[in-house]
N, C-alpha and C positions, 0 to 999 in steps of 0.2 A: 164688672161683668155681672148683670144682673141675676142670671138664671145658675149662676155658679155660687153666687152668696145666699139664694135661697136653700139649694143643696145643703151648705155649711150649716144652718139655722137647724133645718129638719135633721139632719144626722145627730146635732149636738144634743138635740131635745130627747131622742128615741134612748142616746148612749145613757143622757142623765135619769129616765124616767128606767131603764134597765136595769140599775145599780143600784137605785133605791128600795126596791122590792126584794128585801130579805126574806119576807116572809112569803117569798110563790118562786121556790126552789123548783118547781117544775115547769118555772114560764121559759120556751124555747128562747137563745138567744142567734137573735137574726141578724147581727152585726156582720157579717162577709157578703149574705146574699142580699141583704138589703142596701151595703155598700155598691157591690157591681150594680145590682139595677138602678141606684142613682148615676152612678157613670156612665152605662148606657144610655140613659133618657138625656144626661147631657149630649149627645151624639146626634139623638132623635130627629129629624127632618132633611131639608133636600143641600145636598153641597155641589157647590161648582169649583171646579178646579183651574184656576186661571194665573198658574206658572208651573212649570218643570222641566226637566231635563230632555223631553220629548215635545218641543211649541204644540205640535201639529195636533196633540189629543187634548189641547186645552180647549177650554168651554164644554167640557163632557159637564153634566150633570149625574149626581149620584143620590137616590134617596135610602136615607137610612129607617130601619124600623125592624124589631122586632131581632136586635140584632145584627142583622146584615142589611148590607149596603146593596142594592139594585140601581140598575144605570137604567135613565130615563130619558137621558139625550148622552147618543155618544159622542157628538160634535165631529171632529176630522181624522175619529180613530175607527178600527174593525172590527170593534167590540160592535154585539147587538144590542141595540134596546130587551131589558130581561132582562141580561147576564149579569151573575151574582159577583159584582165588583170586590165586595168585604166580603168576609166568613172568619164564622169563631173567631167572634174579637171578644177579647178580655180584659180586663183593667188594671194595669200591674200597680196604678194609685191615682190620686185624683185626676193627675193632668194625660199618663200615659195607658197605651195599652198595645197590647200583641194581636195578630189576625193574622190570616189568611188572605195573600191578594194574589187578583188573575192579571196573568200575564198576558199580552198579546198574543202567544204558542199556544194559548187555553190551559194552561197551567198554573197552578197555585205555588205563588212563594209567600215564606215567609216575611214579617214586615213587623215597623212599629209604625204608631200614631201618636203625634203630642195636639192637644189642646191648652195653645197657648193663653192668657189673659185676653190677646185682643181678639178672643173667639175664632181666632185662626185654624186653621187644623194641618198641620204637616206631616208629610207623609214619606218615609225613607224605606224601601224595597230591599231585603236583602239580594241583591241580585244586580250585577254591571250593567245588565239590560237599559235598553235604552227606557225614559221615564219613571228611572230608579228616586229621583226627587220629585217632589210634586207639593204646591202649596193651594190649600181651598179656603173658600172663606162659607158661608150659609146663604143661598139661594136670593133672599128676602132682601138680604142685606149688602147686596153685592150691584154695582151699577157698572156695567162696561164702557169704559175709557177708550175711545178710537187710538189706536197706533200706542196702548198702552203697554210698557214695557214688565219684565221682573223690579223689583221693588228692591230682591237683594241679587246677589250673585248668584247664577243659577250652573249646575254644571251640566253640561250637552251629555248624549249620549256619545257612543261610539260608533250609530250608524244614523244617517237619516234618509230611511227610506220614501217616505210622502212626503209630499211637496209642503214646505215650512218656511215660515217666518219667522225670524227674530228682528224684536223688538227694542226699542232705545226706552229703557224704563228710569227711573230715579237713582239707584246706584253706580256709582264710579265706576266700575266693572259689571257688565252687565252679566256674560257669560263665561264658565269657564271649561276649557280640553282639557283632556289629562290623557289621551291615548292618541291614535291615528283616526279624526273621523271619515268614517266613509259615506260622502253625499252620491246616493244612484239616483237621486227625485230632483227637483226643483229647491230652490234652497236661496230665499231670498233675504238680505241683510237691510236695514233699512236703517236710515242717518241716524248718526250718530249714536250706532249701536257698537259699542269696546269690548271685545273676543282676549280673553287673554288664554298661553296654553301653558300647558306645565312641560317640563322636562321633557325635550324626545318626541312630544307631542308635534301632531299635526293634521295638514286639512287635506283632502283628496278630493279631485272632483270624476268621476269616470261611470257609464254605461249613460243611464237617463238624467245622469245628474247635470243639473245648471249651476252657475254661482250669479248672482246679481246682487252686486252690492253697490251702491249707489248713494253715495253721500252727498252732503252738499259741500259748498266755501264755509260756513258756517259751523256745519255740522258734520265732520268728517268723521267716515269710518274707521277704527283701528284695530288690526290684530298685530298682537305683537303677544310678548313671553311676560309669563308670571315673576319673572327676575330681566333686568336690561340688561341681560350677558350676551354677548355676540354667541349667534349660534344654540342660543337656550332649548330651541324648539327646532320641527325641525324645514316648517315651511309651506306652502300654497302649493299645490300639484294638479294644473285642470290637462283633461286632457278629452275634454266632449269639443262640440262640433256644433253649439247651439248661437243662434240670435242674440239670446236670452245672455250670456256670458258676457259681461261686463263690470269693470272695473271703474269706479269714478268717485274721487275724493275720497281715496284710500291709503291708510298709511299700514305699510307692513315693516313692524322689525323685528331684531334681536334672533330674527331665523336662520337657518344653513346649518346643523349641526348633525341632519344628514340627509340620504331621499326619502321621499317621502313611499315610495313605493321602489322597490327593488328591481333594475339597480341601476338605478338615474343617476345624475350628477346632484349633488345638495346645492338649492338654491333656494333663494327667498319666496320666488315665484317661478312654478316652472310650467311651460306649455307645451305639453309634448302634444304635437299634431292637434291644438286647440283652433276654434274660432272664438276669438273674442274681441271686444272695444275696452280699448284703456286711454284715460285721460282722466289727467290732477292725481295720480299715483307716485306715491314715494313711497319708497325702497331702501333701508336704513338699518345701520347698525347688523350685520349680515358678517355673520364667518366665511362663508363661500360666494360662488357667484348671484350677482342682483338679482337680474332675468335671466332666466334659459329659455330660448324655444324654438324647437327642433324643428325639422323637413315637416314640410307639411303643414306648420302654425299659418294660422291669416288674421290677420291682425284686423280688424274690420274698420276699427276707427284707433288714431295711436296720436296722445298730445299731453307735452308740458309733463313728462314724464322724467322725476328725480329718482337717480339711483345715487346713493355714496354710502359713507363710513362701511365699505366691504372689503374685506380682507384680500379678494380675489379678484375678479372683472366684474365692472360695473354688469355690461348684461354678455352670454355668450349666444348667438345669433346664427341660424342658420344661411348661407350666402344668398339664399333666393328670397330670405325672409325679411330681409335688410330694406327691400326695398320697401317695408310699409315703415320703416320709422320715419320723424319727420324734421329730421334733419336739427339744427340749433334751435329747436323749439322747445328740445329735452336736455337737460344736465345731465353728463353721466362724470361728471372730476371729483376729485377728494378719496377715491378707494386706492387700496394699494398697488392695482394695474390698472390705470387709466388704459383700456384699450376694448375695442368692442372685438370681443374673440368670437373669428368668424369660423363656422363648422360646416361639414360639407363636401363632397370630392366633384361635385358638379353642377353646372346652370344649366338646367334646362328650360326654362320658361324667360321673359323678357325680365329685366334684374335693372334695377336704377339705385345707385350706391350713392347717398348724398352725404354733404359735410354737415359734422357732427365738433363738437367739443373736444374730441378725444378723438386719436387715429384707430382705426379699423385693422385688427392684428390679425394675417391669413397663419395657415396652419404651414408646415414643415412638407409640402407634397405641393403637387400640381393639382390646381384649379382647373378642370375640362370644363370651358364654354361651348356648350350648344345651341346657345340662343344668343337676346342681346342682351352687351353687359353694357350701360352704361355709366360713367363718372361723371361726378358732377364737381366744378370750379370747388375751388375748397377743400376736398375732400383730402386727407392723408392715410395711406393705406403704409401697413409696415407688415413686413416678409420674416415669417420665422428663418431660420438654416436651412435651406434648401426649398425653400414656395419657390412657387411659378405660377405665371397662370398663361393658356393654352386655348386660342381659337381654333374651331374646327368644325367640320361639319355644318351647320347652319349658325354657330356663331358666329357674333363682332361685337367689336371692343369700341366705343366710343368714351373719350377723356376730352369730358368738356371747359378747361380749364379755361382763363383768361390773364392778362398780363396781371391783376393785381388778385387772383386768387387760382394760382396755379395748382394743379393736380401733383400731390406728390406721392412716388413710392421709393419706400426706402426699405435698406437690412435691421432688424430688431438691434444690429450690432453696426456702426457704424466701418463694418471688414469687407475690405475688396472680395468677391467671389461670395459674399454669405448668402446670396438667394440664385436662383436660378437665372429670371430673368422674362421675357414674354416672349409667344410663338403664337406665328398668325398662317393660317392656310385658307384662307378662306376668301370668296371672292365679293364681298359686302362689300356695297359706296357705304356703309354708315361704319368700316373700320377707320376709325378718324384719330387721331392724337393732336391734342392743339394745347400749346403748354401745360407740357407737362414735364416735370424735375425728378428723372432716375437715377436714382445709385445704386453703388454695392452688389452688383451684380456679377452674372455669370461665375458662379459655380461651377454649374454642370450643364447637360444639356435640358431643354424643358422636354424634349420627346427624345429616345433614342432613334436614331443616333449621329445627332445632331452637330454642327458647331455649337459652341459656346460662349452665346451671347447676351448684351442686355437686352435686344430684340429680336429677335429672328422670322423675315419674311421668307417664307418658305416658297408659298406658291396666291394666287390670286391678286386683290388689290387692297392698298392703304392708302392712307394718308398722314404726313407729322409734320406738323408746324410749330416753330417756338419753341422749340425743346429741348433741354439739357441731358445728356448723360452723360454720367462722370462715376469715377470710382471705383471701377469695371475690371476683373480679374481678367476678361476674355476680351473676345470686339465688344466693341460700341451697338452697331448694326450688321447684321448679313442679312442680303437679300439674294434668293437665289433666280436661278434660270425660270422662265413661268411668268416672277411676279413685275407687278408695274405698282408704283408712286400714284395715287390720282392727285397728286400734290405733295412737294418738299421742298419746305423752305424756312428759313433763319435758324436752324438748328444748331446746337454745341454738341461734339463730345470731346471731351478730356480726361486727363487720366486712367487710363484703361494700357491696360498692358500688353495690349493686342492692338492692332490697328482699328481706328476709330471708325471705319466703314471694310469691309470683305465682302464685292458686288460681284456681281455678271457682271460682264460685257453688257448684255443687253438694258441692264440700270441704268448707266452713266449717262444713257442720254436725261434721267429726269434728275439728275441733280442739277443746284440750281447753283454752283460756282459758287462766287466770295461772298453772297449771301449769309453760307452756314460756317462754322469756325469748328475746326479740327485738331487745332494745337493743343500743345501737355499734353501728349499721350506719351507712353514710352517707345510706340511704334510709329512715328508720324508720316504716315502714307495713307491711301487708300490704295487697296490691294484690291485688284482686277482678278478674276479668275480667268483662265483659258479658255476660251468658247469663240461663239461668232458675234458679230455686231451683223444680224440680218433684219435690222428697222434703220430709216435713217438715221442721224445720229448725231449730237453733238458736245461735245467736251469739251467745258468750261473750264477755267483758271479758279483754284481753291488756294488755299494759304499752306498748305503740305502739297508734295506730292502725288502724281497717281504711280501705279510699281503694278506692274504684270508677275505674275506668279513665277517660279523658277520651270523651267525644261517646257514651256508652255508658248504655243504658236497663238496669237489673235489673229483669225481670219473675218475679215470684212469684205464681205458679200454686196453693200448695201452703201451709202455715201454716209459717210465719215468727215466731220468736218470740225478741226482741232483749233480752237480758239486762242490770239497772245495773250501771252503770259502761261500757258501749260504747261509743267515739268510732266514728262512720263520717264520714269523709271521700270527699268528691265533686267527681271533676274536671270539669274546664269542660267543659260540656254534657253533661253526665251527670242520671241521674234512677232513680227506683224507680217501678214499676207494679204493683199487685196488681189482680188480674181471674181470672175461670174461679172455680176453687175457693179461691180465694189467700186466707188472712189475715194481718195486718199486728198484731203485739204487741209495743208498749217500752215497757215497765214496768220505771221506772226505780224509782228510792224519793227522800227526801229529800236523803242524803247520798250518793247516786251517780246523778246524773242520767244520762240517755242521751242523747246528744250528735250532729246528723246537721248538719252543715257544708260548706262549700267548700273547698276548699284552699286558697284565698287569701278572706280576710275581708275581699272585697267584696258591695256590695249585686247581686243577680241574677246570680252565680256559674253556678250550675248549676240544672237546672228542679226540681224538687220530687220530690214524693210527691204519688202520683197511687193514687186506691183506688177502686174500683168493686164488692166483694161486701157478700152479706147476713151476715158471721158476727160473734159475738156477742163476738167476738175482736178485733173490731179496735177495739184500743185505746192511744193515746198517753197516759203518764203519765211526770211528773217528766222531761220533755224539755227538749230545746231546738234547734229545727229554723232555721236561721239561712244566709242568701246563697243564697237560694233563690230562682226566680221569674224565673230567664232565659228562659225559654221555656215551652209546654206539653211534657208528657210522651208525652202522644198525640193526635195531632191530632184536631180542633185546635182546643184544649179554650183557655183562660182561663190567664194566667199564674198564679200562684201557689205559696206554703210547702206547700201541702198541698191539693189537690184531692180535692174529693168528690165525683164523679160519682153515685153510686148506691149504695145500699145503706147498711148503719151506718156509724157511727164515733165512738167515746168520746174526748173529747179533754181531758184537765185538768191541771192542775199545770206547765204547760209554753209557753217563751215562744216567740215567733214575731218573728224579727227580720231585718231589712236584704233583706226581699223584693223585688223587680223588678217582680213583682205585687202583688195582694191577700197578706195573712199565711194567710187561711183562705180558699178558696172553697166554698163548699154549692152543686150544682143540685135543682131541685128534686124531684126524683127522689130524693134523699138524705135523710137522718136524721140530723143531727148531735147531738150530748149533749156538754156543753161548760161547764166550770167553772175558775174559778181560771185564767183564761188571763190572758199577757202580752203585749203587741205591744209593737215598737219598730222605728222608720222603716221601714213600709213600702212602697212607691212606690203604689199604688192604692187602700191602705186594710188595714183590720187583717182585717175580717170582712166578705167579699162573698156578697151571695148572688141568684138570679134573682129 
């Protein structure tokens, strides 16, 4: 350094010409003040400042003279052109020295200054403030390099209020945290620029603050921790609402060790009510959850997104929020809950849940759908202890499955009764189920106070096709009075400890018979409730049973017409009625009779069949109506298998056994036509009449 070895020259000469003059005892010796003022003049001229712990006020220019330093460009800071930058600087030896520097507040702190050999000048603020570091070089001597970066490791401040850039400069590490920073400006990162934080440290983004960081394939961005310990730091927290917010070809690790603002969940990256684009982000090596991002996140653009090595869930997702990720495009496997844990007690806006790598874990409560949900083929959703999820109000449920990528939902535990199960009230054509594979259901009810089902149609319209449920604490299906089927068909349920369907009366016309399979269940019926059959009607042959509720009258209002091959089973003090417009047809054939019994095959089980119209319809063939004749049907008529109060009735081919009453009663009022019949023991007689 030239101007520093001339200093060394002139000093040497002054000291040696001092010491030789014994004989002029009164000559001053100027050795201190003539030292500072060579170290001063070393200082002498204009400096630019082009790195520090503050980007945003680099390229300030400073001229020094006379002492102090004046700012003559203040570049991207709120200093004025004037202000006394340096003051009372001293020279603690040749390379160092003390001063006085202004702060951004317009305060003076104390400082030092080293002048290094390669005429550098550095400058270290007593003070945490932000552009406590700062590196200058001389005016003259300085050429600005486009998109040039720090040279060594620079340390951020703790707050960045004006809108900054960092820079991808020549060292391995470009920047470094040691605190929480707080970004309220604009705050943009540029490729391949490496952030590393110390301990506890971490980043925030909230009020006017943006984050844009944007790397390339090449050139990725990383923040991660000053040591690779899971959790070291403590993570990314945006939670602005800008354009400007984007994530691309960024690798974040080693974070989760806790939130970054109080009192969130600790995650690697979290977006509380964010807008931002993310795509070619990976998420790694993480104590807590990947992603978080709560009600309210909108994901603007979302791709090829890697989450793993996290102690916790890949990401935890709000339910409405789901719908911007983009499905197997992103890895979320290799963390120790592979599951996207979904958050949330409601949908209310339109919700598309696609398949993913890993199942979709709901939370422990009921999901209220107010809008639409739908599922897409692939997708696997799993049910803490007690989920459910629950249409209503303007929601529906569409489950877009297909034969080789069915919708599955299962219990987190593979235990009869672990989740609730689904509940639909709502009158959507797009409530759709089309393979889909349920277990582990019915717990409880999803709404009080309900049955206790794997699905429960309460009121309005659905549809299910191709569908299994199995595994079932409670029923399979209830549907009640209100709703209709807009399609059912090739359905399973098994396994369930309850009956695999608990319908109305007015259901049964939309099932669609031997189509769907009903077997393994512990209860192999379908169980009819008590009500009216007032639509027409028709009732198909299934591989179980159908069974009428105990102490319960089915009144058919409306034609009724009982297909061969039907078993109906009838509990104790149960009965059928037709009257009003009502008619009654089981037309069985030879080799599939139609079958109408007690539940237990005893004699007067349950009361009969009871008929009172004039249609041309009502007709018993190839039957067998059997434990009949515990009571009348409606007072208070004659026991009997089969009461005729009025009107026709064709009866042949069909036997009449173990009645309580009469097998047949006729009043005279009625019409009977009657061939080819059987009796056998019936308590009052085979064929009664007035």
């Amino acid at each position: 350094m030239k101007t520093k070895n001339v200093v060394y020259i002139a000093l040497f000469v002054l000291l040696f010409v001092a010491c030789s003059k014994d004989d002029a005892p009164d000559q001053p010796n100027t050795q201190e003040e003539t030292e500072e003022e060579l170290n001063l003049d070393n200082l002498t001229g204009s400096w630019i400042r082009i790195a520090s712990s503050l980007p945003s006020n680099d390229g300030m220019i400073v001229e020094m003279k006379d002492g102090q330093g004046k700012i003559v460009d203040k570049a991207g800071s709120t200093f004025g052109v004037g202000d006394i930058k340096w003051k009372d600087i001293k020279p603690e030896d040749q390379e160092n020295y003390i001063y006085e520097e202004l702060g951004s507040d317009a305060a003076y702190y104390s400082a030092t200054m080293e002048l290094r050999e390669d005429d550098t000048l550095r400058i270290s603020v007593g003070s945490s403030g932000a552009g406590n570091i700062q590196k200058w070089v001389r005016e003259g001597e300085y050429t600005p390099i486009a998109d040039a970066g720090p040279v060594e490791t620079q340390e951020l401040s703790c707050e960045i209020k004006e809108e900054t850039v960092l820079k991808n400069g020549p060292a391995a590490v470009d920047y470094i945290v040691k605190c929480v920073l707080d970004v309220t400006a604009p705050l943009t990162i540029e490729p391949g620029v490496v952030i590393e934080f110390a301990e506890n440290a971490g980043l925030g983004i909230y009020n006017e603050g943006t984050l844009n960081a944007v790397g390339t394939d090449n050139e990725p961005i990383v923040l991660r921790g000053n040591s690779d310990i899971k959790g070291w730091w403590r993570g990314v927290h945006i939670e602005t609402q800008s354009v400007n917010n984007k994530l691309e070809h960024v690798t974040i690790e080693d974070a989760g060790s806790d939130y970054v603002y109080c009192c969130n969940q600790a995650a690697s990256l979290f977006l509380k009510g964010a807008k931002i684009a993310l795509k070619n982000v990976h998420l790694t090596n993480g104590k807590e959850i990947g992603l978080m991002a709560s009600t309210g996140t909108q994901l603007e653009s979302y791709s090829n997104i890697t989450i793993d090595t996290h102690d916790s869930y890949p990401a935890e997702v709000n339910a409405e929020v789901l719908s911007d990720l983009d499905g197997m495009g992103s890895d979320y496997s290799g963390n120790d809950k592979d599951f996207i844990n979904v958050t949330g007690a409601a949908i209310n806006n339109p919700t598309t849940w696609y398949e993913l790598n890993v199942p979709y874990l709901l939370p422990g409560k009921v999901l209220d759908v107010k809008s639409g949900l739908v599922i897409k083929a692939g997708t696997e959703i799993v049910f803490n202890e007690n989920g459910g999820i629950g249409m209503y109000s303007d929601g529906f449920l569409t489950v877009d499955g297909n034969a080789d990528a069915p919708v599955v939902m299962r219990g987190q535990s593979p235990v009869k009764g672990f989740w609730r199960g689904l509940y639909f009230e709502t009158n959507s054509l797009n409530n759709k189920i089309d393979y889909l594979e349920l277990s582990d259901t019915g717990s409880n009810y999803v709404y009080c106070c309900r049955e206790k089902a794997a699905i429960l149609f309460n009121s309005g319209k659905a549809s299910i096709s191709n569908s299994t449920l199995s595994n079932g604490k409670s029923y399979g299906i209830v549907a009640k009075d209100g709703f209709e089927f807009e399609e059912y068909t090739a359905n399973t349920i098994t396994t369930h400890d309850e009956p695999p369907l608990f319908i109305d009366p007015s259901v049964v016309r939309f099932l669609d018979g031997s189509t769907s399979s009903y077997t393994g269940n512990t209860k192999n019926y379908i169980l009819i409730d008590g009500g009216k059959i007032k639509e027409e009607t028709t009732i198909s042959a299934t591989d179980i049973p159908y069974r009428l509720t105990e102490n319960k009258v089915l009144d058919i209002t409306a034609a009724l017409s009982v297909l061969p091959g039907v078993i109906m089973e009838f509990g104790s003090g149960s009965g059928l009625g037709v009257y009003d417009s009502g008619s009654f047809n089981a037309v069985g054939t030879a080799e599939k009779n139609i079958i109408f019994r007690g539940v237990e095959n005893s004699v007067g089980y349950w009361r009969g069949i009871h008929t009172e119209t004039n249609s041309i319809n009502n007709i018993i063939d190839y039957a067998e109506i059997s434990n009949a004749g515990s009571n009348y049907v409606y007072c208070c008529n004659d026991k009997s298998a089969l009461y005729v109060k009025s009107g026709k009735m064709k009866v042949q081919n069909t036997l009449l056994a173990n009645s309580g009453g009469c097998g047949i009663y006729v009043r005279a009022a009625a019409t009977l036509e009657e061939s080819n019949l059987n009796y056998s023991n019936n308590s009052s007689g085979d064929l009664c009449q007035d």
